[in-house]
C-alpha positions in Angstrom: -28.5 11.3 2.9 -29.5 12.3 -0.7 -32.8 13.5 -1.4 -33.6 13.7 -5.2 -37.5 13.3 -7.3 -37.7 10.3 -9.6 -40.9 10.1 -12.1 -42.7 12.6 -9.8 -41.8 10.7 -6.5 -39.5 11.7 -3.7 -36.8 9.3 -3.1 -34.3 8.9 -0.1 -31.0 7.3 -0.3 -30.8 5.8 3.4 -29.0 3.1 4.4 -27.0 2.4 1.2 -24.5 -0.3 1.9 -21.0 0.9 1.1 -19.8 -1.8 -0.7 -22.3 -4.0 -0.8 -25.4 -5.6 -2.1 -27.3 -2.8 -0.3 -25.5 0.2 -2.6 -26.0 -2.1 -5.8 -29.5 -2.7 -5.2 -30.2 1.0 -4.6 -28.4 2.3 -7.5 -29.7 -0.6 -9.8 -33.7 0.9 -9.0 -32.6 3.9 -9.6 -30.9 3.3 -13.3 -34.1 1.3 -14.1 -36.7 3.8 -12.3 -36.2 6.8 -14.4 -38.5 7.7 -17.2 -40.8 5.0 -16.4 -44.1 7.7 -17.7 -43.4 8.8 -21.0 -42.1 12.5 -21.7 -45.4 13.2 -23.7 -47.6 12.2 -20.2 -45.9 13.3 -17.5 -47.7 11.6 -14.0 -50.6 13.2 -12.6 -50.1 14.6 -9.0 -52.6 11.9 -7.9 -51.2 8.9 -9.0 -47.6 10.0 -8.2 -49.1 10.3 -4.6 -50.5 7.0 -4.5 -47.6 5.5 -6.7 -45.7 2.5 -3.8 -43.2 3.4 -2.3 -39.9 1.9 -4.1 -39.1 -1.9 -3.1 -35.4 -3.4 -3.1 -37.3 -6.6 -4.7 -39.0 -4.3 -7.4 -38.2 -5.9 -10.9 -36.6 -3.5 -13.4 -39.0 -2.0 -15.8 -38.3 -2.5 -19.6 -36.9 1.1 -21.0 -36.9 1.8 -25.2 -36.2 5.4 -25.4 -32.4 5.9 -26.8 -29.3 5.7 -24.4 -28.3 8.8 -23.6 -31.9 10.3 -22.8 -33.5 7.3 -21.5 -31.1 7.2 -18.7 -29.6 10.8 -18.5 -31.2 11.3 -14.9 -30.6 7.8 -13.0 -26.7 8.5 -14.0 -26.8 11.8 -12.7 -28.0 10.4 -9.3 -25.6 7.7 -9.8 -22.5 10.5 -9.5 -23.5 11.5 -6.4 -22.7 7.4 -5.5 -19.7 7.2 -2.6 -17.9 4.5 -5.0 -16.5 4.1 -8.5 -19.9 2.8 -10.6 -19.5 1.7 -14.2 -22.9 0.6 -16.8 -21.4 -2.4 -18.8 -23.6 -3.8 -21.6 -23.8 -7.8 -22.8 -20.5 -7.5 -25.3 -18.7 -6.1 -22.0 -18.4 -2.5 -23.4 -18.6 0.0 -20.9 -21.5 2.3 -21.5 -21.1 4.4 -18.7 -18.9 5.7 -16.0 -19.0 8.2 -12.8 -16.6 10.5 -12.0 -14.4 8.7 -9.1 -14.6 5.4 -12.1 -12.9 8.1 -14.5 -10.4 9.0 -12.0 -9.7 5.2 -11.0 -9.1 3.8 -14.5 -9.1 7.3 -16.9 -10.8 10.0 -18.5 -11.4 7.9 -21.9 -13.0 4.4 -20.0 -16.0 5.5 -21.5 -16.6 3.1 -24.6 -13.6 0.9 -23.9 -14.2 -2.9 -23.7 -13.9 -3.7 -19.9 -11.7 -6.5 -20.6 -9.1 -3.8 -21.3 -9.3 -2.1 -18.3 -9.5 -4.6 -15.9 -8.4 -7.8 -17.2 -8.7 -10.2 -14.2 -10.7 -13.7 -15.2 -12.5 -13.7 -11.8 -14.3 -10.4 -12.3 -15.5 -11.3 -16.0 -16.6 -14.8 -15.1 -18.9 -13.2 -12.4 -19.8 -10.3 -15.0 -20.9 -13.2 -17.3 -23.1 -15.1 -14.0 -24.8 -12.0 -13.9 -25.5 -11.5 -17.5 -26.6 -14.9 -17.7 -24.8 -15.8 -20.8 -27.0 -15.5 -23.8 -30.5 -15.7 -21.6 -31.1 -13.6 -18.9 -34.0 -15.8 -17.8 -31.6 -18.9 -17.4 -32.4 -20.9 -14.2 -30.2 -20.3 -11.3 -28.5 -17.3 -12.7 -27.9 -14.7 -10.2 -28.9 -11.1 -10.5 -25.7 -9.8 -8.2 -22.8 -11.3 -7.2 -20.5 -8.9 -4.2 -17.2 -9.3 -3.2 -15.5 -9.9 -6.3 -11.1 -8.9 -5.5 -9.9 -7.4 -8.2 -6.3 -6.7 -8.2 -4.9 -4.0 -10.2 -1.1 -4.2 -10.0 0.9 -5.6 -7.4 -0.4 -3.1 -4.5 -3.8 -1.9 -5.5 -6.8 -4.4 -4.9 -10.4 -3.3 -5.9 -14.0 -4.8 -4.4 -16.4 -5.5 -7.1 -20.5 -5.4 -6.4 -22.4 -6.4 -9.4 -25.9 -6.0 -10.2 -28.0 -6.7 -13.5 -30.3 -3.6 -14.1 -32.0 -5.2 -17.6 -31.6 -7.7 -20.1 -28.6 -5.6 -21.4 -26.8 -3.6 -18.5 -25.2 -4.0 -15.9 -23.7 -1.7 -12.9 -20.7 -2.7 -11.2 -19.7 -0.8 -8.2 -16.1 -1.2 -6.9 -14.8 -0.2 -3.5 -10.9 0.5 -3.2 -9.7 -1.7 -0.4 -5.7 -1.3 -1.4 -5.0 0.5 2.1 -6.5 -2.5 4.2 -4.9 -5.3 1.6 -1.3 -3.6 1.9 -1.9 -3.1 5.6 -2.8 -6.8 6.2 0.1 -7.5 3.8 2.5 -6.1 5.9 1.3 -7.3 9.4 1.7 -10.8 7.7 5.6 -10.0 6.8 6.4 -8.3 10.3 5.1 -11.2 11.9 7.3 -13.7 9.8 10.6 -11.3 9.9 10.0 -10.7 13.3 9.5 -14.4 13.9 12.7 -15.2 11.8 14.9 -12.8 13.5 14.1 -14.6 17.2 14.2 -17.9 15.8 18.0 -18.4 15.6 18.9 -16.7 18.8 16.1 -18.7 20.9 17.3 -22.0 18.8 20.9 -21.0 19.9 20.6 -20.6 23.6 18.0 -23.8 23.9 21.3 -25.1 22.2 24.3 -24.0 24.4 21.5 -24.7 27.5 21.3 -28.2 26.9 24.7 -28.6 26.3 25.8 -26.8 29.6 23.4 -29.0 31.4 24.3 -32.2 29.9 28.3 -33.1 28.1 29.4 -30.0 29.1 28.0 -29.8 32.5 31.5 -30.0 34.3 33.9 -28.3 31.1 34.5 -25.0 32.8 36.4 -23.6 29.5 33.4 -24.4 27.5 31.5 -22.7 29.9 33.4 -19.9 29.2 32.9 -20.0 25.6 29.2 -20.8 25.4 28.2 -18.1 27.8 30.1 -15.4 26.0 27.9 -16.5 22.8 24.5 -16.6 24.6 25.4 -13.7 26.0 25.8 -12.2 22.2 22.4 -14.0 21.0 20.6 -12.9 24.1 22.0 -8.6 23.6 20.7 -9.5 20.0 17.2 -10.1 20.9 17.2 -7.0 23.1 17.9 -4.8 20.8 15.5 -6.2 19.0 13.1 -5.8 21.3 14.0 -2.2 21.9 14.2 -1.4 18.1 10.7 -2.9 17.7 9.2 -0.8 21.0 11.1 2.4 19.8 9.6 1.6 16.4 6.3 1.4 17.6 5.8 4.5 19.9 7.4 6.7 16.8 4.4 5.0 14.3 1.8 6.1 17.0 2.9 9.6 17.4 3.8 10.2 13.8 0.5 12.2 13.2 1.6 14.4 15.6 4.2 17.1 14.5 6.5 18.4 17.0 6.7 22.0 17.5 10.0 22.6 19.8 13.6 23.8 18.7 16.6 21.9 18.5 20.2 22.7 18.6 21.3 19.7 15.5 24.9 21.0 16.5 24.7 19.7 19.9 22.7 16.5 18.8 25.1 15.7 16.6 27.9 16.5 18.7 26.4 14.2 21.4 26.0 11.2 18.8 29.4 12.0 17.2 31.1 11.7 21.3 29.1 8.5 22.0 30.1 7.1 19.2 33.9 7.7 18.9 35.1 4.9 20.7 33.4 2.3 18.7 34.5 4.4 15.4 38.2 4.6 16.7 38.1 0.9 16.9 38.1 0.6 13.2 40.6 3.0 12.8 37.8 5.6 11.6 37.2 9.1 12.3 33.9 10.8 12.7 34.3 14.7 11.5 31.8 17.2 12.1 31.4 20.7 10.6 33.3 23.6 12.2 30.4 26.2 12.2 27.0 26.3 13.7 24.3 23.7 12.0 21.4 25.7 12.7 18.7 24.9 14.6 15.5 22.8 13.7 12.4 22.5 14.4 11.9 18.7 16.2 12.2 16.2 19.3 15.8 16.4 20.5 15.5 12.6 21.9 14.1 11.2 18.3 16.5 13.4 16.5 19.4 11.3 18.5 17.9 8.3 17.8 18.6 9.3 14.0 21.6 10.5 13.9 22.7 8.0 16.2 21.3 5.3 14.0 23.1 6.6 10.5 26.2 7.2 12.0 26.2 3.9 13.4 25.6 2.4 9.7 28.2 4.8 8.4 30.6 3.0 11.0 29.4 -0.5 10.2 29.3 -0.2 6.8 32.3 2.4 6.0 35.9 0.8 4.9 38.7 0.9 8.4 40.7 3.4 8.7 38.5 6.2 6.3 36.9 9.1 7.9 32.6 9.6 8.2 31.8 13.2 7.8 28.9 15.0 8.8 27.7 18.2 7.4 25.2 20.6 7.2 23.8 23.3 4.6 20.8 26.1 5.4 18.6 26.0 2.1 16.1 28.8 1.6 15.7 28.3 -1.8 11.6 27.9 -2.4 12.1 25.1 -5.1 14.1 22.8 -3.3 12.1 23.4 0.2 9.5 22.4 -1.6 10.8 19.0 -3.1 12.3 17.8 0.0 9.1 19.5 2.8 6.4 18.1 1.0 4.0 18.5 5.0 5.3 21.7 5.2 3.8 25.1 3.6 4.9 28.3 3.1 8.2 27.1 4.6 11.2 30.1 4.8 13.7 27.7 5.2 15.2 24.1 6.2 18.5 22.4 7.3 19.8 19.3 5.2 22.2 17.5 7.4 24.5 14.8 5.6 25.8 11.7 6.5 29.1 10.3 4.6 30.6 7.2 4.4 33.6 5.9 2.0 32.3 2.2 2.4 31.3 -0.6 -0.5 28.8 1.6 -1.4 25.0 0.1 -2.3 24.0 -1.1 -5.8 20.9 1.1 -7.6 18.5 -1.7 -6.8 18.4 -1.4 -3.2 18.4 1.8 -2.6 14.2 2.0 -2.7 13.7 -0.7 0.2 16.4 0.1 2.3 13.7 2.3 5.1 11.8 -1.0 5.2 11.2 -2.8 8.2 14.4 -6.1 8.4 15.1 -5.5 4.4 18.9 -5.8 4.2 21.6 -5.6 1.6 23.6 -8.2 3.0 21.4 -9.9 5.8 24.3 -12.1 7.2 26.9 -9.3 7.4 24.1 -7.0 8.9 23.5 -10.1 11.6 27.2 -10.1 12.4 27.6 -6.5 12.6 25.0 -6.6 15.1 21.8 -4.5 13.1 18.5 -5.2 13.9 16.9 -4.6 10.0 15.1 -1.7 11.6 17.3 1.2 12.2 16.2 3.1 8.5 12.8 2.2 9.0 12.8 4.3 12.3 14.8 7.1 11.0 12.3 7.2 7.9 9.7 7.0 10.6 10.9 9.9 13.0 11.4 12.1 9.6 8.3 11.5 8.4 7.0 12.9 12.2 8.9 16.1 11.4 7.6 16.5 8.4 11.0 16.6 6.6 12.3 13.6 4.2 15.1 11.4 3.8 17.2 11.2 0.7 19.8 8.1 0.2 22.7 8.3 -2.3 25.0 5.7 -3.3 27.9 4.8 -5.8 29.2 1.6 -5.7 32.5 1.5 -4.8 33.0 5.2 -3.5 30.8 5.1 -0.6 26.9 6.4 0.6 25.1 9.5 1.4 22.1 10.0 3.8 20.7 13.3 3.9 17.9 14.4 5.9 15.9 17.6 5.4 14.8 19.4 8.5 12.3 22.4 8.4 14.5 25.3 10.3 13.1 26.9 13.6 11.9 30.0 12.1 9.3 27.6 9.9 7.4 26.9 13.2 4.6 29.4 12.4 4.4 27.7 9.2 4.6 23.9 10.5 1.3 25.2 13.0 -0.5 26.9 10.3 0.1 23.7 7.9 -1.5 21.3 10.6 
């Protein structure tokens, strides 16, 4: 709580609604309290003591003293407020602004029309309820209005409170709510992708079921056939499944940074065996670096799971018969640990393993959604090839968890390169000191 002295009085901010009526309400007394005795007659300690205690339904008192002194105190109290608060007047011109308000929309809002900063219809319609058009006094016009959206690009959405403080100001009080609007956003699209990628695999077995219980109920070649597909469609949804339960244990642990070393030579190595068969099949070669890689700070198991994951891709995605080579580089230059272990201070040094494919290569466009959960270049080929949609997103997931990044590089035509940048074991003292 707040304690400050208004007109002589001590006043308690308690129970100020974040975001709501409550705050506006609060805030509005106090931009219409202040300097309610004149300068000249300051209260006597009597009346102040038997002055009422403030009132939530207490009309605003008429002020006439210039603008910047008449209200100098009530906007100090109001940049001690927990949201961004702006003072608009009737032609919509912003009088006044706190310091989280100048940090939302700039330094220079001060003076600026409104309708320039935050041009959304919605918010100046309820701006102009409030006002009451050209009477204040008009019947039925409301004094606050909450709740208002107001979206500010295509991932930022403010919470608008208004209240009217006098017959030519009024304080608007927005909440940021982007975090919860791009989290419901995205709950919305894993539900429909997840729900799109069972679709045609449950539609396909109910399919071949019907059939092998109906015209093809004694066609022993067809059941051949048919089971060998629902077989396909039925792995598919398991490794969904698995991708999706994998996905979800890495996002609950991610705030929690793992503090063990790990050998990337022998993770890699174990990957690169694992994988050889299903590489030799295309005629392709995985080719590893001849020296030590260095050890990393990390889980060994999530580690696999992305190296495993990247040179599976590699192999998907790479032309037959062309080689997918691995390497890795010790960096202890401070610049570039710093670019690329943005969680990690005071780092000495990091390992940047590589990924290399000579495959089709991905177009500039992509290249920023590709760690999103079922985004695809080519969803039908990735379908084929067997991929879930969710292998990058869990590699940019684990990465994240060890504090390192990702980098992706393309060239149509030549081929891709996916880096990732480990802190190296000797940056453990660091990694605990940075948590």
């Amino acid at each position: 709580m707040i304690g400050v002295t208004v007109g002589g009085d001590p006043v308690w901010l308690a129970a100020i609604g974040i975001g709501g009526v409550g705050f506006t309400t609060w805030a509005a007394w106090f931009a219409t309290r202040t300097h309610l005795a004149t300068p000249s007659e300051p209260p006597s300690e009597a009346s102040a003591a038997a002055e009422p205690a403030p009132d939530e339904s207490e009309a605003p008192a008429g002020l006439t003293e210039p603008e910047p002194e008449q209200h100098a105190d009530s906007y100090q109290v109001l940049e001690a407020m927990p949201l961004a608060v702006l003072v608009v007047d009737r032609r919509r011109d912003i009088r006044w602004a706190n310091d989280r308000m100048r940090h939302l929309l700039g330094e220079a809002v001060t003076g600026r029309s409104l309708m320039s900063v935050l041009r959304y219809p919605p918010l100046i319609d309820a701006l102009d309820q409030v006002m009451g058009g050209q009477n204040t006094e008009v019947a039925g016009a409301p004094t606050a209005i909450e709740g208002v959206e107001t979206p500010i690009g295509p991932d930022r959405l403010l919470i608008a409170d208004l209240k009217r403080l006098d017959a030519d100001r009024i304080l608007v009080a927005l909440k940021d709510a982007s975090a919860a609007h791009r989290l419901e956003r995205l709950r919305s699209d894993f539900i429909a992708n997840v729900s799109h990628e069972l679709k045609t695999p449950i539609a396909t077995l109910m399919g071949f079921i019907e059939t092998l219980r109906g015209p093809a109920k004694g066609d022993l070649e067809a059941h051949e056939r048919f089971l060998g597909i629902m077989h396909e469609q039925a792995s598919r949804m398991s490794r969904l499944v698995a991708d999706l339960l994998s996905l979800s244990r890495i996002e609950l642990n991610e705030h929690a940074r793992p503090s063990g070393g790990v050998d990337l030579g022998e993770v890699v190595g174990r990957v690169a065996n694992g994988l050889s068969l299903r590489a030799a099949e295309r005629n392709m070669k995985i080719e590893l670096p001849a020296g030590s890689m260095g050890r990393a700070i990390g889980d060994a198991d999530e580690l696999t799971q992305v190296f495993q994951n990247l040179i599976d891709n590699a192999i998907k995605y790479g032309r037959p018969g062309t080689s997918i080579t691995v390497s890795a580089a010790r960096i202890v230059d401070p610049i570039e640990i710093k670019a690329h272990l943005p969680g990690l201070r005071r780092a000495k040094a990091m390992i940047a393993v590589a990924v290399a494919d000579r495959g089709e290569g991905i177009a500039r466009e992509h290249i920023p959604r590709l760690t999103e959960r079922f985004y695809r270049v080519d969803a039908a080929r990735s379908r084929d090839l067997g991929g879930t949609g969710l292998g990058l997103a869990i590699v940019k997931h684990v990465v994240n968890r060890h504090r390192g990044s990702l980098e992706i590089e393309s060239t149509p035509g030549h081929g891709s390169v996916f880096t990732v940048y480990l802190p190296a074991e000797e940056a453990a003292a660091d990694l605990r000191a940075a948590s």
